[in-house]
N, C-alpha and C positions, 0 to 999 in steps of 0.2 A: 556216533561212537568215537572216543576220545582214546588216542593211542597214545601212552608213554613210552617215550625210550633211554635207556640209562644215559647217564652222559659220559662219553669214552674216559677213560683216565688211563694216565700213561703208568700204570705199576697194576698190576694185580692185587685183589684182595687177599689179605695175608690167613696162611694157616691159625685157625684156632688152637691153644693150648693151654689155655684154662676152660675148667669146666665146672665154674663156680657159682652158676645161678644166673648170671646176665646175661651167657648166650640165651638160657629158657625164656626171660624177658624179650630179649630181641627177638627168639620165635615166635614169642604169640604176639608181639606187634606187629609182623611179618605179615602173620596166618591174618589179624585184622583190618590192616590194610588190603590185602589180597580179597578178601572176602567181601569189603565193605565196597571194592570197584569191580566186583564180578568177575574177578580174576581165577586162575587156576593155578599158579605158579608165581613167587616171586626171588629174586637172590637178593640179599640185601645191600651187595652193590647196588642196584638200582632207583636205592634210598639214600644213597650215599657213604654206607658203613663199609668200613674196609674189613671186615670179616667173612670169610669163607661161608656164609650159611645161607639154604637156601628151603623153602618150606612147597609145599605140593598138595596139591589135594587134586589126583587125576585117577580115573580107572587105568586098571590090567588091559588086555585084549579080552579079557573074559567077561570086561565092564563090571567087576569087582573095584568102588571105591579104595582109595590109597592116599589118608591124609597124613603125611609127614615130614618132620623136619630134618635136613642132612646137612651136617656139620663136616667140613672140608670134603666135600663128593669128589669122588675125578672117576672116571672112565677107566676099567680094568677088563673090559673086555666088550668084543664087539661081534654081531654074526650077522651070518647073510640076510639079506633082506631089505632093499632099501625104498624108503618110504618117500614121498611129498610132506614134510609137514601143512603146508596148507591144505592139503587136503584130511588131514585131521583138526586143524584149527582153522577154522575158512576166517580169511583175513590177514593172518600172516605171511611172512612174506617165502614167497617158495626156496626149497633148502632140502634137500635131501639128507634123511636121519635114520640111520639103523633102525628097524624093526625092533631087535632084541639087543638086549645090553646088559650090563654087568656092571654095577658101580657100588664102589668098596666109600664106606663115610664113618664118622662116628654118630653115634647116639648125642643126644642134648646132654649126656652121663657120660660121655667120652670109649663107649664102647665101640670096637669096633664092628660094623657088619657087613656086610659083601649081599647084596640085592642084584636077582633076577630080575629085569623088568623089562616089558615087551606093551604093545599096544599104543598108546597117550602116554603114560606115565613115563615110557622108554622115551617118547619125542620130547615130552616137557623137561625132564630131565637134561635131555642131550642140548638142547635149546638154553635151559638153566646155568647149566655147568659152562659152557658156551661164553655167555656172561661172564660170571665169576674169573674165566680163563682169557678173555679178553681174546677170545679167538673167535673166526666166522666161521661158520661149514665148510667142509671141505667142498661139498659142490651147490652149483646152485642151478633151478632153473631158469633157461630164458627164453 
């Protein structure tokens, strides 16, 4: 199995603000690269584009599918609960990730919306946004 990892860049990928058709391109080149390496998650830092976006396709806790793309995501709230992510994605690297999360993004339409997400989707998320923020977990195992 063949691991990629972004390559660091010293600036953060910049807020989107326009929402005129080419972020939608960029999501579904996203969603098919992601898909075509059996991935579940990608930001598109990782591809090298300096735009805030990042696409998912992971279940709830209630293993309810969640394919979507979140244009400028950040973290707006956080609850107790904290997890292994490897032990939801075995193979990654240990990193403890809130359970349940709250993360405000816009729509590929520039709407805003404010997401509950708990289970995978809350890790993949937090791992994703991670990315995009140029920042590590706050803890990790060792």
């Amino acid at each position: 199995m063949t691991t990629f990892y972004p390559v660091p860049s010293p600036t953060s990928p910049g807020e989107v603000t326009e929402f005129d058709g080419q972020i939608a391109e960029l999501a579904e080149t996203l969603f098919e690269i992601m898909q075509s390496a059996g991935g579940v998650a990608l930001a598109a830092s990782a591809i090298g584009r300096p735009e805030r976006l990042v696409v998912v396709d992971l279940p709830d806790a209630a293993g309810m599918g969640c394919a979507m793309a979140l244009v400028n995501p950040r973290l707006t709230a956080v609850h107790d609960g904290l997890v292994d992510q490897a032990a939801v994605f075995p193979g990654s690297a240990p990193a403890l990730r809130f359970a349940r999360i709250d993360v405000t993004f816009e729509t590929l339409e520039g709407d805003t919306v404010t997401l509950a997400a708990d289970g995978p989707l809350a890790i993949g998320l937090q791992a994703q946004i991670d990315l995009l923020t140029n920042t590590a977990p706050a803890r990790h195992l060792h």
